[in-house]
N, C-alpha and C positions, 0 to 999 in steps of 0.2 A: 608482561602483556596486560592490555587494560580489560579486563569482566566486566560485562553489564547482561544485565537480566532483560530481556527481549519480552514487555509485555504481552504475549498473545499465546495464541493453543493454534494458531496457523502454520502448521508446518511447513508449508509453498514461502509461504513469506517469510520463513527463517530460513529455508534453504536458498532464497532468493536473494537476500539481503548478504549471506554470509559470503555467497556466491559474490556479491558486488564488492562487496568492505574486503576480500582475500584474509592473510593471517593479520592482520592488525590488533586487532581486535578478534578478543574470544565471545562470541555472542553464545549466553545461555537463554534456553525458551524456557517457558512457565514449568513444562513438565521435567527440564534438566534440572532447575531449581527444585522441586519438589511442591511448586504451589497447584491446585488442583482445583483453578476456578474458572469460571464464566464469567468476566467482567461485562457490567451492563454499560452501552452506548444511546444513553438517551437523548443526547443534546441535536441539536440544529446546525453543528457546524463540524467540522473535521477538525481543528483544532479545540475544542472545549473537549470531542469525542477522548481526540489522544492525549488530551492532559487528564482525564477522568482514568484512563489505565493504570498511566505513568504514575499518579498520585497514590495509585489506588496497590500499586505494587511496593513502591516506596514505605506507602505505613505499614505494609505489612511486613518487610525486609529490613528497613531502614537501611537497604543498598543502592547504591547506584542504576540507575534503569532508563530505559525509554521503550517507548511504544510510538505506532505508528497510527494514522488513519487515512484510507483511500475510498479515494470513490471517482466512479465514473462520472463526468458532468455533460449532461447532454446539450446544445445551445436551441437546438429547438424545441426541447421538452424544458425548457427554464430551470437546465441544471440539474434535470434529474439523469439517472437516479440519488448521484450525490452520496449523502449519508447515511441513506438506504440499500445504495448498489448493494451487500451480502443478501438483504430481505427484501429485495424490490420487489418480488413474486408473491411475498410472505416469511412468515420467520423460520421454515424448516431451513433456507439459506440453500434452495437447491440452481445450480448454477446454468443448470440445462432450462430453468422456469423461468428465472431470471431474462435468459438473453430471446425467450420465446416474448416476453412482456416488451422487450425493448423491440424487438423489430415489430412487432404487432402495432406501441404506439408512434412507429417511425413510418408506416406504414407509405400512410401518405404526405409525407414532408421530402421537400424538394433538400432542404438544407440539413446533412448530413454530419458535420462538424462537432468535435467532440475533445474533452479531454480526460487525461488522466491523470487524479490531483493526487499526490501524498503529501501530509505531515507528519514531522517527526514530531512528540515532545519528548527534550530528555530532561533526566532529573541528577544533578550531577552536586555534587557536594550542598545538597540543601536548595541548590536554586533550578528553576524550570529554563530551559529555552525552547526554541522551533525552530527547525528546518522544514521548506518547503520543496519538491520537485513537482515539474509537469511535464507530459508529454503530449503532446498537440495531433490531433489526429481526426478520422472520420469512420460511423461506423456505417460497415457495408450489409446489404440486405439476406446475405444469407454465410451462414458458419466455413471457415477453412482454417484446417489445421486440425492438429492432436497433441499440439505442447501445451505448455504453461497453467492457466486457468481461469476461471471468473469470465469475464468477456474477451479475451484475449482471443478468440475465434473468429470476433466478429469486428472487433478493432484495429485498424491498417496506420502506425505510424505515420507524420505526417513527410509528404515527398516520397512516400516508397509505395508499391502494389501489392506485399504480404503483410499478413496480417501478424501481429506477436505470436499467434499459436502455430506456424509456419515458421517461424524463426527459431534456432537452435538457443538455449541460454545465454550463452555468448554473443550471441549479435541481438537480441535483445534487451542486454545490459548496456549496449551502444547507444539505446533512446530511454530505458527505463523510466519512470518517475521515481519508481522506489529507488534507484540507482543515483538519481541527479539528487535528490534527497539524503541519500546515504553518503554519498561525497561531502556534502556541506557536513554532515554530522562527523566525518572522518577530520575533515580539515582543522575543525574547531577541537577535533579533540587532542588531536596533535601539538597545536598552537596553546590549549590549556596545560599540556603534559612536559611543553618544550621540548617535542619529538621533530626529527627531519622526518 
């Protein structure tokens, strides 16, 4: 079975990702590994973001890894919150502040329209690639639901009327970003492994 070290201290997102990839892969997190850090997210983009992890795990391990970066893109807020979705509020990264900032500045916008961007960077025998997933969707003006996290209360897949925090794990692995993402990263690893 193939190990890789799952850049992050997000638990939702390794139980979510492991959730989508099944046994294929043995995904370990920052804390199964034993690394005990804070990786800084300075850049402008979600891909520079997840290769600053990825790299950033690699020197330290000189193992195999990848890391992800998401964000919410808003089209009437010009993409926000973006690279910011954890600290849109501010940097405590609290998720209930977050989604009070977004409907506050959605307030009066007629156009609702939204996505949900993941990249992957992995770091696989010395070399970097990307995978990308998105899920297409709009957000609604007030919270429903008690699963998942982050904005997932306030965000409605696109063509259906529940929101991902409404949706059980399993039928939200149906539209994921992180899910359409983590397939690419399965495919390719299979294909590098010469795995059916």
């Amino acid at each position: 079975m193939t190990e890789l070290i799952f850049a992050t201290n997000n638990q939702h997102k390794v139980e979510e990702l492991n959730f989508a990839i099944g046994d294929k892969i043995k995904i370990i997190s920052l804390k199964d590994a034993g690394i005990d850090i804070d990786i800084p997210e300075p850049h402008e983009t979600l891909q520079e973001n997840a290769s600053e992890k990825s790299r950033t795990i690699h020197q330290l391990t000189g193992k195999n890894c990848f890391s992800e970066d998401t964000g919410l893109e808003v089209f009437a807020l010009n993409g926000e919150p973006g690279v910011k979705s954890a600290r849109y509020a501010g940097e405590n990264k609290s998720f209930e502040k977050n989604i009070e900032k977004l409907l506050k500045n959605l307030a009066d916008k007629k156009n609702r329209t939204a996505q949900f961007r993941t990249v992957i960077s992995l770091i696989l025998d010395d070399k970097e690639c990307f995978f990308e997933g998105i899920c297409a969707g709009e957000i609604i003006s007030e919270q429903r639901g008690k699963n998942g996290f982050g904005y997932d209360p306030v965000f409605i897949p696109e063509g259906l009327n529940r929101t991902f925090a409404e949706m059980e794990p399993i039928e939200k692995n149906l539209y994921s970003h992180r899910k359409k993402a983590g397939d690419k990263l399965i495919t390719f690893l299979q294909e590098y492994y010469g795995k059916n």
